[in-house]
C-alpha positions, 0 to 999 in steps of 0.5 A: 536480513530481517529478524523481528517482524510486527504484525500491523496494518499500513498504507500501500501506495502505489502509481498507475497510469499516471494516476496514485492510488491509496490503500489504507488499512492493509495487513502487513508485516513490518520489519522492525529493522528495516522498515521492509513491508511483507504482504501475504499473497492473499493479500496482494491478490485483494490489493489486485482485485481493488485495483482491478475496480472491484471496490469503490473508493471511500473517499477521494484527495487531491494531491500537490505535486512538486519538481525536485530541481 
């Protein structure tokens, strides 16, 4: 259980349909324990309506992608 937490920004990252997207600046709060990242659910809905196509990206990059084996 998480005692202490940090109100701060971070980059949610999240895979869909085979393709990354990334979120930066999110408004976060963090565990200062566990790392353990908590989004209010104002937030998570605009993190929906972003994915959703509301935004446009503000840049694109591209990625390497390696095989663990």
């Amino acid at each position: 259980m998480c005692e202490t937490f940090v109100d701060t920004t971070v980059t949610y990252t999240l895979q869909l349909d085979g393709k990354f997207y990334v979120i930066e600046n999110v408004p976060s709060q963090v565990c200062k324990e566990t790392g353990e990242e908590f989004f209010s659910p104002e937030t998570v809905e605009n993190i929906q309506k972003v994915m959703r196509g509301a935004k446009t990206p503000v840049r694109k990059m591209e990625t390497p992608v390696f095989e663990y084996a």
